[in-house]
C-alpha positions as CSV (number, residue, x, y, z in Angstrom):
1,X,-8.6,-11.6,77.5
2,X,-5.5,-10.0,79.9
3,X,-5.9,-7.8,82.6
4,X,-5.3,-4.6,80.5
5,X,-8.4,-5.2,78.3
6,X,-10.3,-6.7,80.6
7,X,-9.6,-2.6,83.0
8,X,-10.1,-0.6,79.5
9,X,-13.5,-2.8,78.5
10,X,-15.3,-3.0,82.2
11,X,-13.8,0.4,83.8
12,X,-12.3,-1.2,86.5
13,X,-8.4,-0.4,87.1
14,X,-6.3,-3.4,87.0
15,X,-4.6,-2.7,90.4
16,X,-8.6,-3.4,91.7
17,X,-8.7,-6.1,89.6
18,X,-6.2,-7.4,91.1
19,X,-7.6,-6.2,94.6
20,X,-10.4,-8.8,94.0
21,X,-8.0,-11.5,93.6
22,X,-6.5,-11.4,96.4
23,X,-9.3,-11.3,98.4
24,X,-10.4,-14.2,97.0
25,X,-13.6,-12.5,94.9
26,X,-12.4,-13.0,91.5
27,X,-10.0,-15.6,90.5
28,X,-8.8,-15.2,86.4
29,X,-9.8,-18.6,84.7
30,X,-6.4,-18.9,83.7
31,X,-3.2,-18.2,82.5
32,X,-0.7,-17.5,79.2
33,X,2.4,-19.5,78.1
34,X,4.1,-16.1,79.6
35,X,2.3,-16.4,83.2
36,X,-0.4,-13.6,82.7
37,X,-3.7,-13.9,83.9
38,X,-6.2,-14.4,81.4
39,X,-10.3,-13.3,81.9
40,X,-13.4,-15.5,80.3
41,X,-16.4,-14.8,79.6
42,X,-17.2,-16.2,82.6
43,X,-15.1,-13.7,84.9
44,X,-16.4,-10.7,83.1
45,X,-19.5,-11.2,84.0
46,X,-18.9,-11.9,87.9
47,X,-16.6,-8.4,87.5
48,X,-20.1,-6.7,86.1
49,X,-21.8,-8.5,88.9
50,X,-19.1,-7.2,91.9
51,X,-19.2,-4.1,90.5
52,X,-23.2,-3.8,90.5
53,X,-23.3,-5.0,94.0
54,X,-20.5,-2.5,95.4
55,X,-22.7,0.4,94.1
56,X,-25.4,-0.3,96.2
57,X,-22.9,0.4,98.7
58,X,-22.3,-3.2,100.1
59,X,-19.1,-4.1,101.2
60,X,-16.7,-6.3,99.5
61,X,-17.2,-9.2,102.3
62,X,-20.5,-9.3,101.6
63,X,-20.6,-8.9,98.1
64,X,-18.5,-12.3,98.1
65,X,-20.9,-13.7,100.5
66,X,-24.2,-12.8,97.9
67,X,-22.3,-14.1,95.0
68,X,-20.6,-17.4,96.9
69,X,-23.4,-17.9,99.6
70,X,-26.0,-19.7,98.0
71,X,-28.4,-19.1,101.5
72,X,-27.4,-15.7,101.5
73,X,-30.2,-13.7,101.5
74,X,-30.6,-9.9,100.6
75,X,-33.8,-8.7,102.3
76,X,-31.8,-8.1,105.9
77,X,-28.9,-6.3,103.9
78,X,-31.1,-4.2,101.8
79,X,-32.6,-2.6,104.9
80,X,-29.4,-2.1,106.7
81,X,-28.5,-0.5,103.5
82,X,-31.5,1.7,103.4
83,X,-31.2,2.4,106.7
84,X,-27.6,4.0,106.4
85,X,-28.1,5.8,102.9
86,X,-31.1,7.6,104.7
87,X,-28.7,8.3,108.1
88,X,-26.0,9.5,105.6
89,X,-28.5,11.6,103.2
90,X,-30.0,13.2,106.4
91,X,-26.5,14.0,107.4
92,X,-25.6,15.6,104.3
93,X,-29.2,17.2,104.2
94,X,-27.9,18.8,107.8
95,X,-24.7,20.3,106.4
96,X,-25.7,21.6,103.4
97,X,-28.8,23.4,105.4
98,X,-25.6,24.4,107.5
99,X,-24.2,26.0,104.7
100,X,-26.6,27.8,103.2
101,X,-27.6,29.4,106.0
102,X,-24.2,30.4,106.9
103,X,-23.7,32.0,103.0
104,X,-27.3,33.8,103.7
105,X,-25.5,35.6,106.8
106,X,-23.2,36.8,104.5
107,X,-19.8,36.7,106.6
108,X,-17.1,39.1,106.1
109,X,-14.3,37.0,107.3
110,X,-13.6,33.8,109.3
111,X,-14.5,35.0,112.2
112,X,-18.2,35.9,111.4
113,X,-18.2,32.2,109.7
114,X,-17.0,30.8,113.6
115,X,-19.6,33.0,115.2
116,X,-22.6,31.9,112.7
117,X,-21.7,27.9,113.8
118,X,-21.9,28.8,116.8
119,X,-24.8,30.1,117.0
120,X,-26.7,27.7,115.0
121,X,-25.4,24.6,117.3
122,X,-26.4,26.6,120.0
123,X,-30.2,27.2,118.9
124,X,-30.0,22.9,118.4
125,X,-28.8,22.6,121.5
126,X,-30.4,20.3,123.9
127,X,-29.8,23.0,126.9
128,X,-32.7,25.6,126.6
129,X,-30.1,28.2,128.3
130,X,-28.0,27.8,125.2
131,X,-30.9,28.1,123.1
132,X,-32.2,31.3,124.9
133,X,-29.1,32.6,125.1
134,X,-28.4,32.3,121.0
135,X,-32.3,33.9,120.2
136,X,-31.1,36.7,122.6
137,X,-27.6,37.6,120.4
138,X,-29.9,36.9,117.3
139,X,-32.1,39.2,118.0
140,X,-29.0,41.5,119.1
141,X,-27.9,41.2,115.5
142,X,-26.2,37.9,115.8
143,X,-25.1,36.1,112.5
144,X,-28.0,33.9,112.3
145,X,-30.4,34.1,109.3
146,X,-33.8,34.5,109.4
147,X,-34.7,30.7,108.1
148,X,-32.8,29.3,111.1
149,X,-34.8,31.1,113.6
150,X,-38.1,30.5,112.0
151,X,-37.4,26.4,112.0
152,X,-36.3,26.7,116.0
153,X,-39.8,28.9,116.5
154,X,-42.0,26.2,114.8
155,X,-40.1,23.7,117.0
156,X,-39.6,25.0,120.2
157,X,-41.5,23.5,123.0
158,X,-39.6,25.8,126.4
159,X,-41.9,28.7,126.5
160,X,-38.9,31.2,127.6
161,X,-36.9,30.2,125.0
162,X,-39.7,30.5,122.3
163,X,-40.5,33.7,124.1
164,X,-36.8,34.7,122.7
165,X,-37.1,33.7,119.2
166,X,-40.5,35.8,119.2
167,X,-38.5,38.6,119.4
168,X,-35.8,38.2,117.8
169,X,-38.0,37.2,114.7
170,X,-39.8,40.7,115.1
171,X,-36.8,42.2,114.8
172,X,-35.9,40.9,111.3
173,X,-38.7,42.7,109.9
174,X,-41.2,41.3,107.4
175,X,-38.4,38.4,106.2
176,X,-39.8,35.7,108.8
177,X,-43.8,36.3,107.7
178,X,-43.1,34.4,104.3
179,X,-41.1,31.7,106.3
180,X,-44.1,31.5,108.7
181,X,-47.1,31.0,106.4
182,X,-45.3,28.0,105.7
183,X,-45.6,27.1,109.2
184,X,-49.5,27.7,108.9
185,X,-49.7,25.6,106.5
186,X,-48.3,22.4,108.3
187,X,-49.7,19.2,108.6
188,X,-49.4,19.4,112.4
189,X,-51.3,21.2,114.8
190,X,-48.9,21.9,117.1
191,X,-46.7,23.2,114.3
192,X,-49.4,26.0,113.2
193,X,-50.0,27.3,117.1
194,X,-46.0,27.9,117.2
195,X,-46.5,29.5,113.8
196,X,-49.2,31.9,115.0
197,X,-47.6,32.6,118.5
198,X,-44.5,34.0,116.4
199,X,-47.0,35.8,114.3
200,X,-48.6,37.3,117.0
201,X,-45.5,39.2,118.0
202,X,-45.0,40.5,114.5
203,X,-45.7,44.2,113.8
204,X,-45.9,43.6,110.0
205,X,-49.7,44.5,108.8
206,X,-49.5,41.0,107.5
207,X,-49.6,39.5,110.0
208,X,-52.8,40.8,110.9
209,X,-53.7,38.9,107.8
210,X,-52.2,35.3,108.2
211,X,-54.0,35.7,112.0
212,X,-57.2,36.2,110.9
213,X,-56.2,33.0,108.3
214,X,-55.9,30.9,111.6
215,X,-59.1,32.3,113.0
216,X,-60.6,29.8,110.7
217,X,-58.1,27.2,111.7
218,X,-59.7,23.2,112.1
219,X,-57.9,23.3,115.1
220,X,-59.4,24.6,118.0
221,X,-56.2,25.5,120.0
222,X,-54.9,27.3,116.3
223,X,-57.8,29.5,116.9
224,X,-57.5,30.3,120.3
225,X,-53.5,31.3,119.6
226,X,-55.1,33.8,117.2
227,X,-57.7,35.2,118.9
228,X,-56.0,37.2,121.5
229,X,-53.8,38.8,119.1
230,X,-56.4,39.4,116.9
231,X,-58.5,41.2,120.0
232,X,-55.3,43.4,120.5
233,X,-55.2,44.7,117.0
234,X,-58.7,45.5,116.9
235,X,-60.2,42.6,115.1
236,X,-64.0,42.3,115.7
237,X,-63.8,38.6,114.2
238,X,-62.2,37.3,117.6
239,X,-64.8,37.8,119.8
240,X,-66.8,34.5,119.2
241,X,-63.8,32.8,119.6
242,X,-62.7,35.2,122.5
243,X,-65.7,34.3,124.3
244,X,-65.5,30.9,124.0
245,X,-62.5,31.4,126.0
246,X,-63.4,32.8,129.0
247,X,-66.6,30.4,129.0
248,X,-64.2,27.4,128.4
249,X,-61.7,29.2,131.0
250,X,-58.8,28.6,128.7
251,X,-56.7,31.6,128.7
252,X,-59.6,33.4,129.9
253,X,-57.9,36.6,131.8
254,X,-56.3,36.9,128.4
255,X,-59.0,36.6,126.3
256,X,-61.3,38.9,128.6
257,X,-58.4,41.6,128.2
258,X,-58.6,41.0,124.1
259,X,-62.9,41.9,124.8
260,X,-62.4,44.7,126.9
261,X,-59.7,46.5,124.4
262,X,-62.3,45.8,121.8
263,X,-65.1,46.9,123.5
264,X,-63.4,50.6,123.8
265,X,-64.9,50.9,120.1
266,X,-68.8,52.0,120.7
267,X,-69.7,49.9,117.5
268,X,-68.3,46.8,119.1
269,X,-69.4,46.9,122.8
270,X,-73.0,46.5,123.0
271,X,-72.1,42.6,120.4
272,X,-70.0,41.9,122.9
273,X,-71.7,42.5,125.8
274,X,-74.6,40.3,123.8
275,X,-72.4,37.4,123.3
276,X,-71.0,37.5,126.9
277,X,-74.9,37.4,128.3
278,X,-76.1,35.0,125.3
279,X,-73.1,32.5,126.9
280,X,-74.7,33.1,130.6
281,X,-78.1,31.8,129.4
282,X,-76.7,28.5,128.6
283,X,-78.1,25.7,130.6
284,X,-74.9,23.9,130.8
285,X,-73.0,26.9,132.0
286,X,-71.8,26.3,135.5
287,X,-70.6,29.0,138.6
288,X,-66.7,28.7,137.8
289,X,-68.3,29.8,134.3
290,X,-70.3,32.3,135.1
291,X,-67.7,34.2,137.4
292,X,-65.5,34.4,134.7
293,X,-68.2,35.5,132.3
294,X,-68.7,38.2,135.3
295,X,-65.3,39.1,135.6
296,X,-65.1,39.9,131.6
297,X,-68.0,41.9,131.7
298,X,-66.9,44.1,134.3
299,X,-64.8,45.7,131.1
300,X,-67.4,46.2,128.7
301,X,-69.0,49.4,128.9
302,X,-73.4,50.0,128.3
303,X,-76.3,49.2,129.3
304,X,-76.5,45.4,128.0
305,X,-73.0,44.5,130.3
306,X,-74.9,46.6,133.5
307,X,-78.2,44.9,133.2
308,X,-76.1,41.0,133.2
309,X,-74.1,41.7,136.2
310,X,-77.4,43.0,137.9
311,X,-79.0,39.5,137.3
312,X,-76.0,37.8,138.2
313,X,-75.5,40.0,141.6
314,X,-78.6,37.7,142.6
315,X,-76.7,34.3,141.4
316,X,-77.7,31.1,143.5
317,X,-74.1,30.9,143.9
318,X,-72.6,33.3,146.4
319,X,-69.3,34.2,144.7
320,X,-70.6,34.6,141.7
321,X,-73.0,37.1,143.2
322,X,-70.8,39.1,145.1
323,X,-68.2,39.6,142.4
324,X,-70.8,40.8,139.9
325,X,-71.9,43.0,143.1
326,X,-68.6,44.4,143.2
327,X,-67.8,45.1,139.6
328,X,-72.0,47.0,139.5
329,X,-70.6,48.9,142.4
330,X,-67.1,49.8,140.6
331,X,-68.9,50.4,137.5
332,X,-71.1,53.2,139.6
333,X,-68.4,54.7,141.3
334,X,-66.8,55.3,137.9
């Protein structure tokens, strides 16, 4: 068979036929009384089998080397292969992201398309300056959308330049409370406490909502996120959690503010004062313990709150006895 029907059966253009030939990978069995090369069986099928081998992306070198070599061995090369297409599919992955996000912000002209890339490289930037400084014009009305914001919340570890994205996510409205259910709903821990920490600084009622979700969280530090934000809003279903807290001491100034804005609400302040005392009677509760339990009760108005911090004005401890002194005297003075 000559080189033209050899191209026209297999697909493969004669130049690159003869490409092969001269690098050795395919030689024609022979020749015709007129000099032109002329393909067997035989060669067919090694073109099939170059061509096979190049589309799993290996090079020509070592596509002579697999069908030459008879040690050559794949395994090493597959990998390497796999290794790239995933490098090169994550790259691609990256700019189409890129350009989606750069269509969603909906440029007018050039110019808005330069300010949008630059803004998104900023909020990847390893610099948390750059990536403050990029929430801060997004939130400004910067050419960033709303999905790109929403990923750099759930991932941000600098607590300043989370603290921007916050807000500049509460100024989009309700289009980042979709974005961040998703969030709740990752696999990772850490991931969900970013999720509700944006949340929290959402005034869209449903956000109330997806807090109250994490409230029931399997992870402990998801439900301490929530809780605060839940106490600001009015949420009597954070105060188990809330005083947890201040027994625990984790975040407990916060989480004693949360009870005492809760325990404005009549209904609310005699359960709260409860669950404060219920926490003191607690064998395993220890002085630092019960000053802070002290300290949050010093907030919660009634009779319940007045009688703890009398017993506790006679704590073994002395600090914990004067300060629950201190706040009976305030609480009379008032």
């Amino acid at each position: 068979m000559l080189i033209g029907d050899v191209a026209r059966r297999s697909g493969v253009s004669a130049r690159m036929l003869r490409h092969y030939e001269s690098l050795g990978l395919l030689r024609p069995t022979g020749r015709t009384g007129a000099g032109y090369r002329e393909y067997s069986g035989d060669d067919i099928r090694r073109i099939f089998h170059i061509e096979s081998l190049r589309s799993l992306g290996l090079p020509l070198r070592d596509v002579a080397r697999a069908l030459d070599d008879p040690g050559f061995t794949p395994s090493g090369l597959i990998e390497a292969l796999v290794r790239q297409t995933r490098e090169r599919i994550a790259a691609e992955t990256e700019l189409l992201t890129r350009l989606q996000r750069i269509g969603a912000a909906e440029p007018s002209d050039w110019e808005d398309v330069l300010r949008s890339v630059a803004l998104l490289h900023a909020l990847a930037s390893e610099h948390a300056g750059k990536r403050q400084r990029a929430a801060m014009s997004a939130a400004d009305g910067g050419a960033v959308p709303v999905e790109a914001l929403v990923e750099a919340a759930l991932s941000e570890t600098e607590p300043n330049v989370a603290g921007a994205l916050h807000w500049a996510l509460a100024q989009s409205g309700g289009a980042a409370l979709a974005l961040l259910e998703e969030g709740l709903g990752s696999p990772a821990a850490e991931v969900r406490r970013r999720a509700v920490q944006a949340v929290a600084k959402l005034p869209d009622p449903g956000a109330t909502a997806l807090l109250k979700e994490a409230l029931a969280d399997s992870d402990i530090g998801v439900r301490r996120c929530a809780a605060p934000a839940l106490g600001a809003r009015g949420a009597a279903e954070a105060v188990p959690t809330l005083t947890d807290m201040i027994a625990d001491g984790v975040n407990d100034v916060e989480a004693a503010d949360a009870l005492g804005a809760l325990a404005g609400d009549p209904a609310l302040a005699d359960g709260i004062a409860a669950g404060l005392v219920d926490r003191l009677g607690t064998d395993a509760v220890g002085p630092s313990a019960r000053l802070r339990l002290a300290q949050a009760l010093a907030d919660i108005p009634g009779s319940t709150a007045s009688h703890a911090l009398a017993d506790l004005s006679q704590d073994e401890n002395r600090a914990v006895a004067l300060t629950a002194a201190y706040v009976l005297e305030l609480r009379d003075t008032r």
